[in-house]
Phi, psi and omega in degrees: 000139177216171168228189159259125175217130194278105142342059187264109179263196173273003173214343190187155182243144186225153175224134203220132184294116173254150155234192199305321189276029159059358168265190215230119183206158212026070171283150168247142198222156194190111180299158159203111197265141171258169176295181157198107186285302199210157210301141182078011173261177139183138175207152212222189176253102173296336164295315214244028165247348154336275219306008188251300179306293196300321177290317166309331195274300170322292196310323193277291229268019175282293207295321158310264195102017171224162166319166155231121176243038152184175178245151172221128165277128173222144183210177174286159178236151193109306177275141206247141178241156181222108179235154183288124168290338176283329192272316178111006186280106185300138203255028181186186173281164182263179167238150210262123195290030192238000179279166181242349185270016152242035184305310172314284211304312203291327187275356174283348168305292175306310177307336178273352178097009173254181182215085174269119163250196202263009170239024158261183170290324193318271245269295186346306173317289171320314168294341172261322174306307202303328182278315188243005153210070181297340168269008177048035163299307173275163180293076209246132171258178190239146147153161195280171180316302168319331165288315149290002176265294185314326171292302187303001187250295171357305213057032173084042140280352196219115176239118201168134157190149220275172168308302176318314194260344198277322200289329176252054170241003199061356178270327202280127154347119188304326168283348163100356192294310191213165174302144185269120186301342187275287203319295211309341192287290163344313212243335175057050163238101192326117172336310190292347192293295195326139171279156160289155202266168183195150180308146164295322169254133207156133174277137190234333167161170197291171156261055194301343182302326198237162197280124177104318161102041214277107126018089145317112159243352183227145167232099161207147190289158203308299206283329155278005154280327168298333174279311171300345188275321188264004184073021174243090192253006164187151191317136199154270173268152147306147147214147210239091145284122192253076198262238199283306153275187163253158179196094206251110179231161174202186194224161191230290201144192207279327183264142235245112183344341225064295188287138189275299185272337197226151151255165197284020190274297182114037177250164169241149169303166172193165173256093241263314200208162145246142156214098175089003197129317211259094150308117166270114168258159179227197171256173170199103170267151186252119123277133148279357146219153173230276177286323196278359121344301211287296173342267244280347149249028169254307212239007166227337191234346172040051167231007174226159197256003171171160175308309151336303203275014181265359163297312198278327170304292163308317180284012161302338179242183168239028180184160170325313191081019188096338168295121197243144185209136188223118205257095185251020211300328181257017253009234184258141174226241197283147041246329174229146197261126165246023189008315183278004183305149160226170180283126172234165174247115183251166169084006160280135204227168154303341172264015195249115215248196196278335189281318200304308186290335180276306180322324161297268227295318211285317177292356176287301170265020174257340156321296208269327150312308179312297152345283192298329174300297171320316203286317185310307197296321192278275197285008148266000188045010145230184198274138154303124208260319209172131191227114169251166199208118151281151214136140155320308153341286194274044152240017168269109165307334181276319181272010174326287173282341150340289180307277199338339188250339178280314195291323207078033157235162163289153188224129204245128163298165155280137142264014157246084178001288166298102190269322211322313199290318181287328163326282239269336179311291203312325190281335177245016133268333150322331192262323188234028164112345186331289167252170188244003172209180177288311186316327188288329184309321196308321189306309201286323163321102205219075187317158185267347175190179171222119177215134204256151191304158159256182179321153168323163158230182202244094182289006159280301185302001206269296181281344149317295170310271203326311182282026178246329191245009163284153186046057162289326179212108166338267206312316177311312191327289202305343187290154192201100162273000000 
């Protein structure tokens, strides 16, 4: 028994088999890069990312050569598509929850008492009716990718997205129960455009798209697929994807945080799961860069020959030299959120050579995990047990123990570098019997390494830096979603 499950990420689409033994097998892997026309845009084509995903999907279930019994969606969150229900047609670019251009709207919004930000789903919605039905006249469906994948696997028989991605979009109700009617008033986004909301693990309708016509059971967004991929289904451990950002999510239970948007932490609520009805919430702290540091000497500073090879540099030395690095390159995001914040390098000598200088960014940003651990810990009011990690990343043995000696936890690898596939596999096999509760998922966790802290590092001098690379540029500073 197996299911399928398509993966639609910010660059590339993958399609992939989970089977029963919990591992991941015949991916399709399909670049799909999105545009940015113009600075502070991105945006992608939603027709030919169908058409990427159906193709992709068809070769894994050629190359499987059995029935599958069921599909599950896991996607980026935020970006938004807007198509005419009668044709299936997308009526604009779609926008990539990594755009900017609404940023004026979300703060003219905040001035009305609402809190839109501009990598959520609101003001994007907004920004394309406004552009191809400013009188909200035509029959337009709204959604984020999982909805739009789902319709396209359907042939539009499904207008539909689960809890977990609907909970981060700013239109929803702080209990997550229903679309909020004042944000949808605000935004002049019709009640009728909006998908039904549906569990995340649950059969929802054939895939008629695909051969045998395989049960949609699961929808849920990358970073709570990632969580659920790593086994972290009830409060206790953590997990930190260490992609392009960081993204530290964890789960709390059936109660729903105190705070409505921010803890005094810099964490968010978030809806970890649907079942049956019944939410399960966690928390999800934000770094905004993480690996695109690891880029940025590779591909602008030309001192490292691949992302890989920052291992092998840093561990040419066994320390910094003193050297500090606060990897702030977009600015800050939790625990304080600065936009004007830039990355600086502090702690430079004559002596301070290319392993010294790589070993600061890998350890800057095993800092700023440590950062997201903290913030979780003030605003779950409890301790992390144990912190795993997925990424590109978490396959650098120097910065492993790096997090591990800054958060002071143990630290579990994944064993698929991407948890995102297996996450939404468990969630549409949970729907259709694979398994028979989230316990058994807990079972299947079976880390690729363990590596437990060594001494302390000194998170006073650690935060002296951050203040050091906070409010570099004033007008940013002060922007606040």
């Amino acid at each position: 028994m197996a299911v399928l499950v398509c993966d639609i990420g910010t660059s590339s689409i993958r399609a992939a088999v989970v089977r029963e033994d919990a591992t991941v097998g015949h991916e399709e892997h399909r670049a799909l890069l999105p545009d940015s026309p113009a600075p502070g845009t991105v945006e992608f084509d939603a027709a030919a990312m169908a058409r990427v995903v159906l193709e992709a999907a068809h070769r894994c279930l050629e190359r499987w050569g059995a029935p599958v019994a069921a599909v599950g969606i896991t996607n980026q969150r935020g970006s938004t598509v807007v198509w005419d229900r009668a044709t299936g047609e997308p009526v604009a670019p779609a926008q990539g929850w990594q755009d900017l251009r609404t940023i004026i709207s979300c703060l003219t919004h905040r001035a009305a008492g609402f809190r839109f930000a501009p990598n959520t789903a609101a003001t994007k919605i907004e920004s394309i009716l406004d552009a191809v039905d400013p009188d909200r006249e035509r029959d337009l469906c709204v959604g984020t990718v999982d909805s739009w994948i789902a319709w396209t696997l359907t042939d539009g028989a499904l207008h539909v997205t689960d809890a977990s991605n609907a909970a981060v979009t700013s239109i929803r109700t702080s209990d997550g129960s229903a679309w909020h009617a004042a944000a949808l008033e605000a935004l002049r986004i019709p009640l009728s455009s909006l998908p039904e909301v549906v569990d995340t693990s649950g059969i929802v309708g054939p895939a008629t798209a695909l051969p045998g016509s395989p049960p949609i059971a699961a929808l849920i967004g990358d970073q709570q697929a990632s969580l659920v991929g790593q086994a972290c289904i009830a409060p206790g451990p953590a997990k930190i994807t260490f992609g392009t950002g960081g993204m530290l999510d964890l789960v709390l239970g059936p109660e729903r945080p105190s705070f409505e948007t921010r803890g005094a932490g810099g964490t968010f609520p978030i809806v970890a799961m649907q079942r049956g009805g019944e939410r399960t919430w966690g928390l999800e702290a934000i770094m905004l860069s993480a690996g695109t540091n690891v880029e940025w000497l590779r591909d602008d500073l030309g001192i490292l020959s691949s992302a890989e090879a920052s291992h092998d540099v840093a561990r040419q030395c066994t320390d910094t030299g003193g050297v500090t690095y606060v990897p702030a390159l977009l600015g800050l995001g939790t625990p304080r959120w600065d936009y004007g914040a830039r990355g600086t390098l502090l702690g430079l000598t004559r002596g301070s050579g290319r392993p010294q200088i790589v070993r600061a960014v890998l350890e800057g940003i095993a800092e700023r995990g440590a950062d997201l651990v903290e913030a979780a810990e003030v605003d779950s009011g409890r301790p992390i047990a144990v912190l795993r990690i997925d990424g590109g990343m978490s396959r650098n043995p120097t910065f492993v123990q790096a997090v591990a000696d800054a958060a002071q936890k143990p630290v579990e690898i994944s064993p698929v570098c991407e948890a995102t596939t297996l996450g939404a596999g468990f969630m549409a096999g949970l729907a259709v019997g694979m398994w028979p509760d989230l316990e058994a998922l807990g079972a299947t966790w079976a880390p690729l390494a363990r590596y437990e802290p060594g001494a302390p590092t000194d998170r006073e001098r650690w935060r002296q830096a951050v203040d050091r690379a906070a409010r570099w540029l004033p007008e940013l500073s002060a922007v606040d979603f």
